[in-house]
Phi, psi and omega in degrees: 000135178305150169241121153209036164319124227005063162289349195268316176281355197286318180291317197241011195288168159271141173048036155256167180256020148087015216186157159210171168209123159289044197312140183071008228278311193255145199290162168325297192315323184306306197278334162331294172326326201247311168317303166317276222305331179268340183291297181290347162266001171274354168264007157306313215283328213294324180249050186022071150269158159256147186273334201292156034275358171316148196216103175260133171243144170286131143350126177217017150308130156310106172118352190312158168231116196226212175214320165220169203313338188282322199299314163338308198301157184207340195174132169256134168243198214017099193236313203296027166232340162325142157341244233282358193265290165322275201295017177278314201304314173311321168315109222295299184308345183275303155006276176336289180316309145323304165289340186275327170275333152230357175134187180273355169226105205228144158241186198240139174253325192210168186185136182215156155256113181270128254211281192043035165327153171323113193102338195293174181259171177275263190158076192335185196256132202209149169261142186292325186289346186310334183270347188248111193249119191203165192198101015263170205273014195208144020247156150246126160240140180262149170223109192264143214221134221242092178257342157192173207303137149249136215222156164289012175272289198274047171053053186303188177295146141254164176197137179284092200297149169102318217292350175294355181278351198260169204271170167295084182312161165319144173226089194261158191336156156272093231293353177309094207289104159114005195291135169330150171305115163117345185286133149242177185213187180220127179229130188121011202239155184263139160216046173288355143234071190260151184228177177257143186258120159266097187239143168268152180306114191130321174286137169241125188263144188244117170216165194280163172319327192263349178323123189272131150181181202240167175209137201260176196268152186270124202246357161266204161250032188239193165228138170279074179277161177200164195236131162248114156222176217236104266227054180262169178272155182286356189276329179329110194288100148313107174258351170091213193247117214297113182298321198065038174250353214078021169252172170238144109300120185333135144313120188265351180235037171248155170193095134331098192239117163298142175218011161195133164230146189053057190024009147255174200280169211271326174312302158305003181261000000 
């Protein structure tokens, strides 16, 4: 039986650590499954099939190296509506997870697969609401999903348990020259207690928006994939992205999809 016995103060509480981790939760075959499915869509994209609703990025270090279309890859988004990305949400134990973490009514807005191929850089240390301009801006929840080992080699997660209590802090460019479209980072912050999520293929980890955390760079010679998605409630006002003209524009990589009404999953009613 699942224990998600408060989960909701366990993500957003005072002196909770802003996380749960699911060990074993998912079987090989699931994340395999999911591994096919962004593997054929990046030789889709790669040899212009179309893909959508899909969104794929590229790498944008100089000099990357690969061999085939997938080694390239840094991300797939809109995924949640798909075969193995969709029916994961149905699972009656994610069901769970949802209503205890956010309510009898939750949709998925975003969902990416991270690739995180040989070489890649990590992903400074950032809170997930910074990107999410919503009303009201909580609760969110994320579910990072283990599709093969994360090692402090090949670049795991890290996260500052407790740090969800705290507002979304300043977030400045990543200075890196060549850092994925979108990377920012947070400087100045102590995150000296930060640990590494060392996770096996299955485990999931569930955490809240304002959490701080990072991911290091893959310093071996395989890639460290994960399926990530992203939780909310349906009444939620989505304000998109600052044009910085004084317009907001749709978020091109949000889609507000129901996946539980009345606490069952929206497929079974």
């Amino acid at each position: 039986m699942l224990d998600t016995t408060h989960l909701a103060e366990t993500l957003r509480g005072d002196d909770q650590p802003g996380f749960a981790l699911y060990e074993r939760f998912a079987d090989r075959a699931v994340g395999q499954a999911m591994l096919d499915e962004v593997v054929a869509i990046a030789r889709d994209a790669a040899a212009g099939r179309d893909v959508l609703p899909a969104f794929v990025m590229k790498e944008s270090q100089a000099g990357f190296q690969g061999r085939l279309p997938e080694d390239f890859v840094s991300k797939i988004f809109k995924l949640h509506r798909r075969g193995p990305f969709r029916s994961f949400l149905a699972d009656p134990r994610i069901v769970q997870i949802l209503v205890d973490a956010i309510g009898p009514d939750v949709d998925c807005f975003l969902s990416q697969f991270i690739f995180k191929n040989a070489g890649a850089w990590g992903q400074p240390w950032h809170q997930d609401s910074y990107y999410f301009h919503f009303e009201p801006a909580r609760p969110i929840a994320g579910l990072w999903l283990a599709i093969t080992e994360a090692t402090l080699e090949n670049g795991c997660l890290h996260i500052l348990p407790g740090s969800q209590t705290e507002p979304v802090r300043n977030h400045v460019p990543d200075s890196r020259p060549g850092s994925l479209y979108g990377y920012v980072e947070i400087v100045g912050h102590d995150m000296s207690g930060s640990q590494p999520c060392l996770l096996s293929p299955g485990d999931l980890l569930v955490f809240d928006s304002h959490l701080m955390h990072r991911s290091t760079d893959n310093a071996s010679d395989g890639h460290r994939a994960a399926m990530v998605w992203h939780f909310g409630r349906p009444d939620t006002i989505d304000r998109g992205i600052d044009a910085g003209d004084g317009r907001w524009v749709k978020n091109p990589i949000n889609d507000w999809m129901p996946v539980v009404r009345d606490s069952q999953p929206v497929s079974e009613r």
